[in-house]
Every structure is written in C-alpha cells, then in structure tokens.
C-alpha positions as CSV (number, residue, x, y, z in Angstrom):
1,X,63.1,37.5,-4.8
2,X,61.7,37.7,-8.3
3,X,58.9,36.0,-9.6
4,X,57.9,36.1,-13.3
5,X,55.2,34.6,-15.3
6,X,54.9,33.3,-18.9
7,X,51.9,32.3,-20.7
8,X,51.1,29.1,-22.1
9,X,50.2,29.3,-25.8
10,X,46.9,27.8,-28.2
11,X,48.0,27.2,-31.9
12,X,45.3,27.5,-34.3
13,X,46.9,26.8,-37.6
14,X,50.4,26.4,-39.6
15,X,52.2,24.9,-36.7
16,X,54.9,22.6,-38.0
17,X,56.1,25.6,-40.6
18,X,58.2,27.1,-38.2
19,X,60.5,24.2,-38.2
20,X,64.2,25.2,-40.0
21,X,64.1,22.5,-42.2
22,X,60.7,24.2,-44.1
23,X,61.2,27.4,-43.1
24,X,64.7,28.2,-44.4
25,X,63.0,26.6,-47.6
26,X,59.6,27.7,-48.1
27,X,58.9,30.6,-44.9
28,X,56.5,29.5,-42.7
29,X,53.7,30.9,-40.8
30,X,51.1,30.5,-37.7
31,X,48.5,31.8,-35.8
32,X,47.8,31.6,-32.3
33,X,47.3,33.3,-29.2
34,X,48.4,33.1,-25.6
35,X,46.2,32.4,-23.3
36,X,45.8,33.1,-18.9
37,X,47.4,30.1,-17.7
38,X,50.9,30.3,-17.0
39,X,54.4,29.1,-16.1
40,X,55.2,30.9,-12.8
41,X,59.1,31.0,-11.9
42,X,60.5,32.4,-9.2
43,X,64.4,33.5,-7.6
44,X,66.4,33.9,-4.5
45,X,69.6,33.7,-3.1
46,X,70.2,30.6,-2.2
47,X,71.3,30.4,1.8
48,X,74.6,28.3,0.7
49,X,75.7,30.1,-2.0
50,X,78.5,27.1,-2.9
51,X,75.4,25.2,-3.7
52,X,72.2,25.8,-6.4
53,X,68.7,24.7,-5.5
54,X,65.6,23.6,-7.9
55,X,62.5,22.8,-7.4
56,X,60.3,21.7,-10.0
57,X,58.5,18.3,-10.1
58,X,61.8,17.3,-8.7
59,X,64.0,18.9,-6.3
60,X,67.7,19.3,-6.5
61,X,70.4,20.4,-4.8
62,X,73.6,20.6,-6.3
63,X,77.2,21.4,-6.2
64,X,78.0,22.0,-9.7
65,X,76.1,23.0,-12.4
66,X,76.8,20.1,-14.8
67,X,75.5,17.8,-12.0
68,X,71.6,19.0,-13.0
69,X,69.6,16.7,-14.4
70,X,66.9,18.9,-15.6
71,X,68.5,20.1,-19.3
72,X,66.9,23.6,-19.2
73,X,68.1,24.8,-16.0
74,X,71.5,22.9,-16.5
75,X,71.9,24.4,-19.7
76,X,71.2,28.2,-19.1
77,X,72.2,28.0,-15.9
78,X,76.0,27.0,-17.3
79,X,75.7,29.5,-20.5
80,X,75.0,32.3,-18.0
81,X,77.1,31.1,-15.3
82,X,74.2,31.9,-12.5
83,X,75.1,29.8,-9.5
84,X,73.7,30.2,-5.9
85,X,70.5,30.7,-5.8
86,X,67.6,28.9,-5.6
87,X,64.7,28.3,-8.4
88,X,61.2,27.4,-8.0
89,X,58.9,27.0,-11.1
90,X,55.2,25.9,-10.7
91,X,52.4,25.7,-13.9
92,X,49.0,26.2,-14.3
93,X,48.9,23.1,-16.4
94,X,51.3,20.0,-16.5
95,X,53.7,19.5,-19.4
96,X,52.9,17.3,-22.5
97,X,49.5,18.6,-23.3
98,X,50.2,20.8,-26.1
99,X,50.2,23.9,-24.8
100,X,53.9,25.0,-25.6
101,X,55.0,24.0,-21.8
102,X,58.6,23.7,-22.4
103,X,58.6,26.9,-24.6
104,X,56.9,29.1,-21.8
105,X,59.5,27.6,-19.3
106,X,62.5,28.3,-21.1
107,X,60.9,32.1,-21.9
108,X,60.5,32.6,-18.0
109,X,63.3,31.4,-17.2
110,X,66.0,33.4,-19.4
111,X,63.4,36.4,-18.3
112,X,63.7,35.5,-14.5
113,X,67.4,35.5,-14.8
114,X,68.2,38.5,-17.1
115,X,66.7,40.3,-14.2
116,X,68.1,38.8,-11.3
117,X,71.3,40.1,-13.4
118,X,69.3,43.7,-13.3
119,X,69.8,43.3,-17.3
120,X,66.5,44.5,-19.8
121,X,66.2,42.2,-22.6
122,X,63.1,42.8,-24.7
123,X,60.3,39.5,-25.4
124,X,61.6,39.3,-28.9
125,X,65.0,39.0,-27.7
126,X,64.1,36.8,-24.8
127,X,62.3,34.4,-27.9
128,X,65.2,34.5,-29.7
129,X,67.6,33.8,-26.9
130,X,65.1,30.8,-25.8
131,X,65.5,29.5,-29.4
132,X,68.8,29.4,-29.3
133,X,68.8,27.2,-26.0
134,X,65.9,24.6,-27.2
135,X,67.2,24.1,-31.0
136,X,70.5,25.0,-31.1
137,X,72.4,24.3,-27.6
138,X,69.6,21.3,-26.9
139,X,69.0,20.1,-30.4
140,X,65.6,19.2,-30.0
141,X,63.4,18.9,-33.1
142,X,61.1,22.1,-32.6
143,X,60.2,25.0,-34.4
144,X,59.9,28.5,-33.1
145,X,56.3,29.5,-32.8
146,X,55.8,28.6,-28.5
147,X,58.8,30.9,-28.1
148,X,57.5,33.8,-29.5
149,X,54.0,32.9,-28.3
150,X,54.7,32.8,-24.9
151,X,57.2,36.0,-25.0
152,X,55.5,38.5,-26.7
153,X,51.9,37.1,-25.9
154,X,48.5,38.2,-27.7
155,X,46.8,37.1,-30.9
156,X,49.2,37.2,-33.3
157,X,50.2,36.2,-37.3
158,X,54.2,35.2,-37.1
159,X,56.1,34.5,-40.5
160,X,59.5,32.6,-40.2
161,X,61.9,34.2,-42.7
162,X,64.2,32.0,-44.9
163,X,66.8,34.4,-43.7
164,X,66.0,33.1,-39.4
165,X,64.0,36.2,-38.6
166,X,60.9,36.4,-37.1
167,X,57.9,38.7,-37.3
168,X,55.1,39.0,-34.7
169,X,51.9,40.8,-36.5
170,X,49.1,41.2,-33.9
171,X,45.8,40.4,-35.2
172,X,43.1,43.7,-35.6
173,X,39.8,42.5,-35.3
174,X,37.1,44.6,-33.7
175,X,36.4,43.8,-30.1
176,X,33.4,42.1,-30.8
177,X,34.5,39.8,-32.8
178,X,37.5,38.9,-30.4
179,X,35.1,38.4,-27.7
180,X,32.8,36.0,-29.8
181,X,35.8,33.9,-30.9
182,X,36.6,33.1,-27.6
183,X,33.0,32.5,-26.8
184,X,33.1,30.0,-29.6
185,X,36.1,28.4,-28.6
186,X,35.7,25.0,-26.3
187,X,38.8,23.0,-25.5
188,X,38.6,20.0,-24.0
189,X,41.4,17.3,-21.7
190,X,42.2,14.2,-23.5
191,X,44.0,13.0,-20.1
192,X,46.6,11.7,-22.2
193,X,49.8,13.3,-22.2
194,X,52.7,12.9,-25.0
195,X,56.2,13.1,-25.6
196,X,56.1,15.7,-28.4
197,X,59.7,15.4,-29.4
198,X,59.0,11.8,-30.6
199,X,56.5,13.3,-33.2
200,X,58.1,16.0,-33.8
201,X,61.5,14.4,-34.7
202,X,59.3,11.9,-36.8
203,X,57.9,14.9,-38.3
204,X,61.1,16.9,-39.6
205,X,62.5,14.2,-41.4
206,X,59.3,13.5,-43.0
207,X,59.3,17.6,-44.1
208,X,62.0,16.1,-47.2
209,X,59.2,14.6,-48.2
210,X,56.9,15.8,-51.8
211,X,53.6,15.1,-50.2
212,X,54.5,16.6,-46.8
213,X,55.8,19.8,-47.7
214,X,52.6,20.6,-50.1
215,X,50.8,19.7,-46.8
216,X,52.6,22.7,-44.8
217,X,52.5,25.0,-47.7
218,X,48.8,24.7,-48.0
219,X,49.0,24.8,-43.4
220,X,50.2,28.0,-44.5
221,X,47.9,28.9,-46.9
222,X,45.9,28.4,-44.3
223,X,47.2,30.3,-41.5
224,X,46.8,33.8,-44.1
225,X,43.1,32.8,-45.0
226,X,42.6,32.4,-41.2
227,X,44.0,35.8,-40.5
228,X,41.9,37.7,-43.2
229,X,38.5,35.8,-41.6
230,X,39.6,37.6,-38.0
231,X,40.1,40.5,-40.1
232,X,37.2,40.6,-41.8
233,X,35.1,39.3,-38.7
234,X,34.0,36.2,-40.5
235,X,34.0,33.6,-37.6
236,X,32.2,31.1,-39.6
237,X,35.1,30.9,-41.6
238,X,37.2,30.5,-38.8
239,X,36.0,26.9,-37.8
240,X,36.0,25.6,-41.0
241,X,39.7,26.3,-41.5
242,X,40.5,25.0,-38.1
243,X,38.7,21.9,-39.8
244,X,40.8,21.8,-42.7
245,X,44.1,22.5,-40.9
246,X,43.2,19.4,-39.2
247,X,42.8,17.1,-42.0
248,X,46.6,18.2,-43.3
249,X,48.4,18.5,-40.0
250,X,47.5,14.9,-39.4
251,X,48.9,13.4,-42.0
252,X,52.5,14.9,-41.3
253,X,53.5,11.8,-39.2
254,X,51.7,9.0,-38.0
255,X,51.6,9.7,-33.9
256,X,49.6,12.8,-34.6
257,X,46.2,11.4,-34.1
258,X,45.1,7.9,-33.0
259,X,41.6,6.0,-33.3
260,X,40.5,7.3,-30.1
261,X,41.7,10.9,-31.2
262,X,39.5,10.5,-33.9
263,X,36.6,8.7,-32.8
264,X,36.2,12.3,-30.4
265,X,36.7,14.5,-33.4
266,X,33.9,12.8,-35.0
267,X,31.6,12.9,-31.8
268,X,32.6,16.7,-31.9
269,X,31.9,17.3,-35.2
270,X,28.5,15.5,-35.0
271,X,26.9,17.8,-32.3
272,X,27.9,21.4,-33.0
273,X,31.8,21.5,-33.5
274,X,32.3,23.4,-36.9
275,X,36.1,22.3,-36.9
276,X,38.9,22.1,-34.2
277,X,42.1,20.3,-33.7
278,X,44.6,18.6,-31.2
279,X,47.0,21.3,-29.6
280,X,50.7,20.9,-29.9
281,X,52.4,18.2,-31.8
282,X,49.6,15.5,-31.4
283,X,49.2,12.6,-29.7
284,X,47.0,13.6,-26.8
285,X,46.5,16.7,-24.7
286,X,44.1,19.0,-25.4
287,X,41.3,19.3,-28.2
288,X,40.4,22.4,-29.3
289,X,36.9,23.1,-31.2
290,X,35.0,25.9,-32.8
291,X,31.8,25.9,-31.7
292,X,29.0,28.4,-31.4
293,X,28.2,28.7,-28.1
294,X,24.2,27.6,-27.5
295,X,25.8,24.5,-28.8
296,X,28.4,24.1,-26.5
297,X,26.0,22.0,-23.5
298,X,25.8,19.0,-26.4
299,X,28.7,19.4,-27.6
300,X,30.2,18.9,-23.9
301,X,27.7,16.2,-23.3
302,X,28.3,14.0,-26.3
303,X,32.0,13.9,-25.6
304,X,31.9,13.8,-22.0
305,X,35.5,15.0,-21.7
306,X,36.8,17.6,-18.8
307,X,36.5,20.6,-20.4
308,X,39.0,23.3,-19.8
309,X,37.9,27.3,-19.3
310,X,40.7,29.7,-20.6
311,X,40.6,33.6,-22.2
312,X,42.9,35.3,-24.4
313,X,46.0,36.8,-23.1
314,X,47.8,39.5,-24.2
315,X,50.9,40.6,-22.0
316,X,53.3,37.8,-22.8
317,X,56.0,37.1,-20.4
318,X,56.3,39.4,-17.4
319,X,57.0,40.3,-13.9
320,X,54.9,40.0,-11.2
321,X,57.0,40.3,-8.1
322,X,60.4,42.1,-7.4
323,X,61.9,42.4,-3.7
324,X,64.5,44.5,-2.7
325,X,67.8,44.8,-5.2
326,X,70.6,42.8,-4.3
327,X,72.7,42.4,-7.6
C-alpha cells in the first residue's frame, strides 16, 4: 500500500490571473499558501485484478476503465493505463468550499500513482502533469494556481508566463512575522458550498472584457504589493490589500458574492476585520479575514459563523506511507 497526502490551498490575492485566457495575454500572478488540511489518497492491489475499485463519496467497482463515473480517476486512470487496484481518497474538508479541493486531488493522485509505478516525478512536474488533466484532457474553465499550490506547498509568489511556464517564488519574511500573520488570520464556514466551475466559466468569458481585465491587472498589482508588505514585515498592509483584492475580484462575475456574502463582510469589517475575502471562485465556502488577534473574540461573536483553525504548511504533496515493493 501507499498512501500520500496533498494539502489544500488559501489564496490571498490575484486568483483569476492564472486563467490562459489572461495569462497568455497579460502574465498573471498570486499569492497563497498551503495550509495542514489535506487530501489523503491511498493504493493497493486490488484482490481481482480484472476489476478496479474506488472509494470516494461513492464507491465503484468496475470492469473497464471508461465505465468510471468519477472524471478524475476515469481520466488518469485511462491516460496511464493503471488498472487493478483499488483507490481510497478521504479529505480533511469536503469539496466546494474554496479551498482548491479538486486541484489537491488530482495532485495526489498522479503522485500516488507515479509511485505505485516506482517512477520520481518532481511537484512542479506533478503540477504540470495535473494541469494538463483538469484544463486540457477535462476542459474545465480553471487556472493553474491550486495545482501548484497544493504540489509544491508553502507561502509562495507564482507568475504565469505568457509563454505557459510557471514559477514558484517562496515568500522570505522573518519568522516573526510569519507567525503573526497566521495569528491574524481568522477564516470562517459559510456552510454553503458552490459549484465553482459555473463562476468560473462565467468568469473567462467575461476576461474579453475592457473593464475586467483592468480588474485582474490591478488583482495583480496587487498580488506584488502584497508580497513586498510580507517582505517588508508590514502586516497592516497586508489586510488592507486583502480588502481591496476583494472589492475587484467581485466584480469579475456576478455569482462571486451574494447579499448574504456581503451582509457578513460588512459585520466583519465593523468589529475588527481590516480586510478579507471569500476563498476560491466565490459563491460560498470559506471567509477569510485579517484580523489582529485581541480582536478576534468580537469579531467571532458578531458573525457567529463556525470558525475554522488552520496553520501554514509547507511540504506540499508527499508520502506518508509505503509497504513492501511489489511493482
């Protein structure tokens, strides 16, 4: 058996950049970090090796590859003709929360595979390679930032080159300023969960727009003003830019935010949050704020929303278990 597992990611600003369409334009850029909750995924042998076994929220058993119904395991499974074995992948958090869910399971799985094959494949090359399966051989309307996120893990600046190529810049900050940034942080359940391709997909074709592309430029803008307050250790700046980000990213399409979305931000921003945001493509999820932390009681008070305790992670995708070798 082999058991891997991937982190989940928080985006803090110039998400929506990495998509092609602006990208292969403009260049795009973000800034997030992973953080300790994770996509565990796990192989074996399967006893009938005629037949392939997965077990996710559903179970299946099949046959034949195309008979899958899940489109991430059919797909990979078929491109690297892996058959008889048996799958298992369980996660920390459920999907459509903005967290980069899909992104972290496609990661771990390609990484659980390459080494049930006994193959290395570095976490750039694994981000690459998942990618490839999500955009390309899935055509769903995504960018590229979860990928990389959840492979190579840690607080990092990545720039999306017009030319495709990606570049993963960790953040240098001094430790003490790491560790009172995730004091400050405070994110919060929604208990609504979202279909992010529909927003998304709304999303790219809007990216033809004038408007919207100043709005990602200035996302990006951004993003590089955000990494020189880390880099500078000036954290105050840090919330109003998550602020500002905000502001922008919502008006990229319309299922972003919603009333209730912003009747909370306003509740935040009224007792002690200095900015913050909805993770992931919008619609519901998790909200993220900056806020200093003898104001976090009220803060949690006056929303009266689950709140959710991460840290910073800074492995990425990796293996936790290996059994004896049997390829």
């Amino acid at each position: 058996m082999i058991i891997t597992k991937t982190p989940f990611r928080v985006s803090f600003c110039g998400g929506g950049s990495d998509i092609r369409d602006f990208y292969k334009e403009y260049g795009g850029c973000v800034l997030s970090t992973s953080i300790n909750k994770y996509m565990y995924i796990s192989i074996h042998p399967y006893f009938d090796n005629n037949k392939t076994a997965l077990k996710y929220s559903e179970n299946e058993i099949v046959d034949d590859l195309s008979q899958i119904k899940h489109s991430i395991f059919r797909t990979v499974l078929n491109d690297m003709d892996i058959s008889g074995v048996e799958i298992v992948s369980t996660a920390d958090i459920p999907s459509g929360t903005g967290l980069g869910s899909s992104s972290s399971f496609t990661v771990g799985l390609l990484h659980t595979l390459y080494c049930f094959q006994g193959k290395y494949t570095s976490k750039s090359e694994l981000a690459k390679k998942a990618c490839r399966v999500e955009i390309d051989l899935l055509g769903n309307p995504i960018g590229k930032q979860d990928q990389y996120a959840a492979a190579c893990g840690g607080l990092n600046f990545i720039s999306f080159h017009q030319d495709d190529n990606v570049s993963v810049e960790p953040i240098i900050t001094r430790s003490s300023t790491l560790k009172n940034l995730q004091e400050n942080l405070v994110m919060f359940y929604t208990g609504i969960t979202h279909d992010a391709n529909v927003i998304l997909s709304e999303q790219k074709e809007n990216i033809s727009k004038r408007d919207k592309v100043d709005n990602l430029k200035k996302m990006c803008s951004l993003a590089k003003d955000m990494k020189y307050s880390l880099e500078h250790n000036q954290l105050l700046d840090f919330g109003t830019i998550l602020n500002e980000g905000w502001l922008l990213k919502k008006e990229l399409a319309s299922g972003v935010s919603n009333s209730h979305i912003d009747d909370l931000y306003e509740c935040a921003m009224k007792n002690g949050a200095l900015g913050g945001k909805l993770l992931g493509a919008g619609g519901g999820g998790f909200l993220l704020f900056y806020c200093e932390k003898e104001k976090q009681k009220v803060l949690e008070e006056a929303l009266g929303l689950k709140r959710f305790y991460f840290n910073f992670e800074h492995d990425g995708t990796s293996v936790v278990y290996i059994g004896d070798k049997y390829w």
